[in-house]
Structures are given as structure tokens and as C-alpha cells.
C-alpha positions as a printed Julia matrix, in Angstrom:
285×3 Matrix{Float64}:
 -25.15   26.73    4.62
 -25.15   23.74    3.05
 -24.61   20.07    4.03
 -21.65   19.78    2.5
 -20.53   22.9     3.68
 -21.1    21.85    7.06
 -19.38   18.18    7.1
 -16.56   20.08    5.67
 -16.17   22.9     8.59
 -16.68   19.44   10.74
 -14.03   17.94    9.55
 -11.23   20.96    9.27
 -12.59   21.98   12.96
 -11.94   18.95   15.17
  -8.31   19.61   15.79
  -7.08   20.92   19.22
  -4.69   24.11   19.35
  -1.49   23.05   19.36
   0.0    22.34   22.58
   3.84   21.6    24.0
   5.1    18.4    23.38
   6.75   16.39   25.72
   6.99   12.51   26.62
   4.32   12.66   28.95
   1.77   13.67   25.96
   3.39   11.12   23.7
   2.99    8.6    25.92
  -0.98    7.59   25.97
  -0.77    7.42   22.12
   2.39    5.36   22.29
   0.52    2.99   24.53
  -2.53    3.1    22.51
  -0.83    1.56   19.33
   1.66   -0.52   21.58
  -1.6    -2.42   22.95
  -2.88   -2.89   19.71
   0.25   -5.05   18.85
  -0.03   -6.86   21.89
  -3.69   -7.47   21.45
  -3.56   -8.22   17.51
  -0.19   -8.95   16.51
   0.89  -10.91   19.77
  -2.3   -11.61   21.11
  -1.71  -11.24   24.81
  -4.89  -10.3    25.77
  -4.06   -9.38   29.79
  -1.4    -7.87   28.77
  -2.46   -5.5    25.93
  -5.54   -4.88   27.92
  -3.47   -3.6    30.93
  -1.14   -1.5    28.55
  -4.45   -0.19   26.77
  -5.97    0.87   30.17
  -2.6     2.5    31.38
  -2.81    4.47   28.26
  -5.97    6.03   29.22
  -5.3     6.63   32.32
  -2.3     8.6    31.82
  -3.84   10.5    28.79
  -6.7    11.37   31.0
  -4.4    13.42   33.41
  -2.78   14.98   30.39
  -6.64   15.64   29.53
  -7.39   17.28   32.46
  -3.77   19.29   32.74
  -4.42   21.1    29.51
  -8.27   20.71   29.78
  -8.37   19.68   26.26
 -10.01   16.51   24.59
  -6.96   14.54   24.82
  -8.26   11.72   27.2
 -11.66   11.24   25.67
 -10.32   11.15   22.34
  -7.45    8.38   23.0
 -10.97    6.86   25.46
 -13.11    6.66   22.3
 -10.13    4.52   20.4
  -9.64    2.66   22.96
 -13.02    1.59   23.52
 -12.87    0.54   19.48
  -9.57   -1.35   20.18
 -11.44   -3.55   22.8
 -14.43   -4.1    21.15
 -12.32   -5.74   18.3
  -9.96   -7.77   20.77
 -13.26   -9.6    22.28
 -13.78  -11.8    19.16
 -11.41  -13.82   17.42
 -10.43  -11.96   14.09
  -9.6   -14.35   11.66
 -10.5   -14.85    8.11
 -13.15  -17.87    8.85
 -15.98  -17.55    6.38
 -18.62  -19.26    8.69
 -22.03  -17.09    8.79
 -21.22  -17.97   12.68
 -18.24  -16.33   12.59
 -18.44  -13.39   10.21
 -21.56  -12.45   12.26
 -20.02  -12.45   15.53
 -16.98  -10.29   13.76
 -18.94   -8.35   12.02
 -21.06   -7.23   14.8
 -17.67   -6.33   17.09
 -16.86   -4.32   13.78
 -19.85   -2.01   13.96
 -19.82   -1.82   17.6
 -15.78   -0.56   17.05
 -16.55    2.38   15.12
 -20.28    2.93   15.87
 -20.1     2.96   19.82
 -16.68    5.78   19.79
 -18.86    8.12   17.12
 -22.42    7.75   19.49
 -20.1     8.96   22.08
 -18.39   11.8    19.97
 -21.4    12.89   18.67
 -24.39   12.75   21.47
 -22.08   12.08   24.75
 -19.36   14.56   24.14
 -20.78   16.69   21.43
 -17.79   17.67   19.9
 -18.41   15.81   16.25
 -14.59   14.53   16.55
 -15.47   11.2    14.23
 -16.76   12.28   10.78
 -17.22   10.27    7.72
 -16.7    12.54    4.4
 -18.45   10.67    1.55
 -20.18   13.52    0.16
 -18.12   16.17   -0.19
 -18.55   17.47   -2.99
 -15.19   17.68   -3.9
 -14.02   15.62   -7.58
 -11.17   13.53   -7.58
  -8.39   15.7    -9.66
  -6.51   13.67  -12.5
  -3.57   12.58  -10.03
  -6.18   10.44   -7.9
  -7.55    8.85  -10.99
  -4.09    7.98  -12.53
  -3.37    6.92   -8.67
  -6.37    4.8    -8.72
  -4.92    3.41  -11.86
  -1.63    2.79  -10.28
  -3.1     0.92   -7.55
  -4.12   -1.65   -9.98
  -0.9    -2.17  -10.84
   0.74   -2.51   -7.7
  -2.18   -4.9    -6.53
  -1.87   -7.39   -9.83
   2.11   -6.9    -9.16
   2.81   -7.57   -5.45
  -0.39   -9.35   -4.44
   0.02  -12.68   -5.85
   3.76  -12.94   -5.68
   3.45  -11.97   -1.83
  -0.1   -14.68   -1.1
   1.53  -17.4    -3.02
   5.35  -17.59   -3.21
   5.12  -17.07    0.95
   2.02  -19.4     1.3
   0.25  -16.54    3.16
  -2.7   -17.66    1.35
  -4.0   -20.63    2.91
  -4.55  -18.52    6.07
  -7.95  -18.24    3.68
 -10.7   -20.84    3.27
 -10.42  -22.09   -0.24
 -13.51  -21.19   -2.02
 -15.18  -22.79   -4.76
 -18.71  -22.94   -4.21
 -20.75  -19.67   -5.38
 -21.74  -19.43   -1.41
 -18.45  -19.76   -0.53
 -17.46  -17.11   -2.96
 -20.05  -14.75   -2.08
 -19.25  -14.69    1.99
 -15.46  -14.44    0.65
 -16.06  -11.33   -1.76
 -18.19   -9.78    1.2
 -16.06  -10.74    4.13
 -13.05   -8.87    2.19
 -14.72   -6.16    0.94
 -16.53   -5.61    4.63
 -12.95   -5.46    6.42
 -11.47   -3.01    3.76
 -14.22   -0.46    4.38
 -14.19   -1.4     7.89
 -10.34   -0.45    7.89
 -11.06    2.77    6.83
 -13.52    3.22    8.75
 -12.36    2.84   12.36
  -7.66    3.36   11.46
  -8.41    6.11    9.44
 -11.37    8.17   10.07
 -11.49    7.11   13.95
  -8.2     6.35   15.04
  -6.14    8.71   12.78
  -8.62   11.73   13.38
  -8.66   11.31   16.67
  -4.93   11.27   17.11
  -4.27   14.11   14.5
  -6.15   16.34   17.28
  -3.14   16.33   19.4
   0.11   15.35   17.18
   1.34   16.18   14.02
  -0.3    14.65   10.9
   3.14   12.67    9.91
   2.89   11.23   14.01
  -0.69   10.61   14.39
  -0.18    8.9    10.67
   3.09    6.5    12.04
   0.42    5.0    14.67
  -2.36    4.45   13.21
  -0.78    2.37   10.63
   1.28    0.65   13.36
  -2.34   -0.65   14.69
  -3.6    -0.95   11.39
  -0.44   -3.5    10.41
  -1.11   -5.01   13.75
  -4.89   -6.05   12.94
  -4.11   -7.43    9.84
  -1.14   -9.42   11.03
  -3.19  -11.06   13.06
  -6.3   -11.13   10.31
  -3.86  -13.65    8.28
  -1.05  -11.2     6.75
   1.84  -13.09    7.97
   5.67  -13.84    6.91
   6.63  -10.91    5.62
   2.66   -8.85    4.62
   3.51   -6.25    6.96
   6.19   -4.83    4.65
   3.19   -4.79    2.36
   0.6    -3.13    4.79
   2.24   -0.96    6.38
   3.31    1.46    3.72
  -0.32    0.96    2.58
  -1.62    2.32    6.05
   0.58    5.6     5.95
  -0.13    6.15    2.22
  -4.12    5.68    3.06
  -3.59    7.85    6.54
  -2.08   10.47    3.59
  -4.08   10.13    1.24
  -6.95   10.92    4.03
  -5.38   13.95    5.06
  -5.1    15.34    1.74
  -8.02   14.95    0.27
 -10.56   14.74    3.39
 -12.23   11.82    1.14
 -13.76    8.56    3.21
 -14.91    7.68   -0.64
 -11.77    7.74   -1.92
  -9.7     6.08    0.33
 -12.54    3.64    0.15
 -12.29    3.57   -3.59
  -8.24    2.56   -3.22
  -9.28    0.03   -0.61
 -11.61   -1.49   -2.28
  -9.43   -2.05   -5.67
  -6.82   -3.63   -3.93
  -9.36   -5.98   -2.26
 -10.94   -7.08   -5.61
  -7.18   -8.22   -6.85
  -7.06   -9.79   -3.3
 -10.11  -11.49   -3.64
  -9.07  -12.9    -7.1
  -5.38  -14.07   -6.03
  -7.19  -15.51   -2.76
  -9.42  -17.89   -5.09
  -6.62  -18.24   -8.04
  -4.55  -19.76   -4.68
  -6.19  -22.47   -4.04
  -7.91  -23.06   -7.67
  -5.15  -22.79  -10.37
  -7.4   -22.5   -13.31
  -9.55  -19.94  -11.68
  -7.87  -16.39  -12.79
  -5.06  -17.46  -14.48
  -4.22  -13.71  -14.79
  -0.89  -12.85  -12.35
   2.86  -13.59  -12.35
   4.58  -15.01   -9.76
């Protein structure tokens, strides 16, 4: 058997039987992504905490009812969750700053896989990059789409709502640099832990179209607070179910990447055209 062959049989295998339903089961995962709006969105942290912790709790009993892996799995995104609400997440530049983030950001997803894999042995958390799978001609003309809808909606949503000055303007090439890699960072960060973390680990125990709806709920939530204001949520959030889709169709942590990461060079572009009008001079608004 080869690798591939066995990341794939990973992947397809984590999912619990299917179990009843019921408001009790819904619960834990409702109060997973309801904390993450209180923590990110809102930032209460007490509060957010306490409805993050309640949300363990009670999917802990439903854990041990059904003797499933319902309470580790909603444990292990929870622990991710509050990692990232003990640093500020903002879009400072700093080296300070993007350090102390950036460390938070590994600890998020790298601490809930350590425990998947070596604690709890069950491989829940995978990352797909090689899968040996090619992108068919609909994900290249979606790719090519993408483009489109970033160069379309970006700039008119940064600038006409003044969303962009949540950013550092910058001109320098340093400045530029930590800008390009700060961006690109949290896109493949995003991925990373709402997607192949949060998403897989809900998908165990709900239906794809459920476990989708609340991991972009969080998703939306951490980027409100990241500096998507006024009305950027009508923008991300249809992004986070289409990438939470796109995941579960193709089983692809490249791809999804790949779509991240094209939208986040337009961003990156608009984000410098903002505050330097000459720079770019390539979008309508």
C-alpha cells in the first residue's frame, strides 16, 4: 500500500457511524461555533470561554452515552479555539506581533493533531496535499473564476466601505514583505485549522451541509474580528461554505489552499493599491 493510498483510507475513515439526532447532540457543536463569535466577533472573552467550556462538557456526556469520539473531537477544537483567543488577532504587521500570532496559530492546529494522532490515536486531523489526485477541468476554470470574483468584489468591498485601513499601509519593501507573508500565513492557516480541523472534526458526527454551516460561522467570526468589518461577512461567509465544499469534494488541502491563496494575492494588491493610489492601478470601484 502506498502513501497515498493510505492518507486517502485516513481521510474517508475518520467519520463516526451515524447516530440519532436530537438537540442534546446538536448542542456542544452549537456552543462550539456560538463561543467562537463571542470570543472573535464580540470579543467577550469570560463569556465565550464559559460557553466554550459548557460545550465540552455537555458533548463529553454525549461522548460517553454513545461511547463514540464525540467529546474529544469537539475537545480538540476547542482547545484550537482557545489557543487563538489568548493573543490579540489583528492585522498589526509588527515582527512583535506577527510572532506572538503566529506562534498561537501553530499551537491551534498543531497541539489538536499531536493529540489526534499520538494521544488518541485515531488520525481524526489529516492534511491531504499529496493525493495524488489531478484537479479535473471544472477546478481549473474554478480557479479561474476565483480571479474574477477576487479583482471584482475585493476592491469595491476594502475601499468603497473603508474596511481597508483596518491594514497598516505599506510602502516600504519590509513592510511589503511582512504584509504579503502575514496574508498569505492566515489564508493557509484558515484552511488549516476551519477546514481540515474544525470541519473534519465536526463532519464525524453531523451531516456534511451541518458540520459545513459551523465551521464557516467560526471561520466568519475570526475574520470579523481579523479586520473584515461593515458588511465583509457577506463576503466571507459564502467563501467559508464554498471552501468547507469544495473540501469535501475533492479531499484536497492543496486545492483549497490554491483558491485561498489567489484570493489573498488580489487582497494583498487592493490592501497596498488602498492606501497608495498609484500602486496597482488595476480594479474598479
Amino acid at each position: 500500500m502506498t502513501a497515498t493510498t493510505r492518507t486517502t483510507t485516513a481521510t474517508t475513515a475518520a467519520p463516526d457511524p451515524a447516530r440519532p439526532g436530537g438537540a442534546l447532540r446538536l448542542l456542544p457543536s452549537v456552543l462550539l461555533a456560538a463561543s467562537g463569535v463571542l470570543l472573535f466577533a464580540f470579543q467577550v472573552r469570560p463569556e465565550g470561554w464559559a460557553v466554550l467550556v459548557a460545550g465540552v462538557v455537555v458533548a463529553a456526556l454525549v461522548g460517553r452515552r454513545e461511547r463514540s469520539s464525540y467529546g474529544r473531537d469537539h475537545l480538540l477544537a476547542a482547545t484550537g479555539l482557545c489557543m487563538m483567543s489568548l493573543v490579540p488577532v489583528t492585522t498589526d504587521i509588527s515582527w512583535a506581533h506577527m510572532t506572538t500570532m503566529g506562534a498561537a496559530m501553530v499551537a491551534a492546529v498543531g497541539v489538536p493533531y499531536a493529540l489526534s494522532r499520538w494521544a488518541f490515536r485515531d488520525h481524526a486531523i489529516m492534511f491531504p496535499v499529496a493525493t495524488g489526485r489531478r484537479w479535473n477541468r471544472f477546478e481549473w476554470w474554478w480557479l479561474a473564476a476565483v480571479v474574477v470574483l477576487g479583482w471584482t468584489a475585493l476592491p469595491f468591498y476594502l475601499i468603497t466601505s473603508g474596511v481597508y485601513e483596518n491594514w497598516p499601509a505599506a510602502r516600504t519593501p519590509d513592510e511589503l514583505f511582512r504584509l504579503f507573508l502575514g496574508t498569505n500565513a492566515l489564508g493557509i492557516w484558515d484552511e488549516l485549522f476551519f477546514i481540515c480541523t474544525v470541519f473534519t472534526l465536526l463532519r464525524r458526527h453531523h451531516p456534511v451541509w451541518l458540520a459545513n454551516l459551523l465551521q464557516a460561522v467560526l471561520f466568519t467570526a475570526f475574520l470579523y474580528e481579523l479586520g473584515f468589518r461593515e458588511w465583509g461577512p457577506l463576503l466571507v461567509f459564502p467563501f467559508a461554505l464554498i471552501q468547507g465544499l469544495t473540501f469535501a469534494v475533492t479531499r484536497s488541502l492543496s486545492y483549497v489552499v490554491a483558491v485561498h491563496l489567489t484570493f489573498d494575492a488580489i487582497l494583498f494588491m487592493v490592501l497596498v493599491h488602498a492606501h497608495t493610489r498609484e500602486w496597482f492601478p488595476l480594479f474598479l470601484y
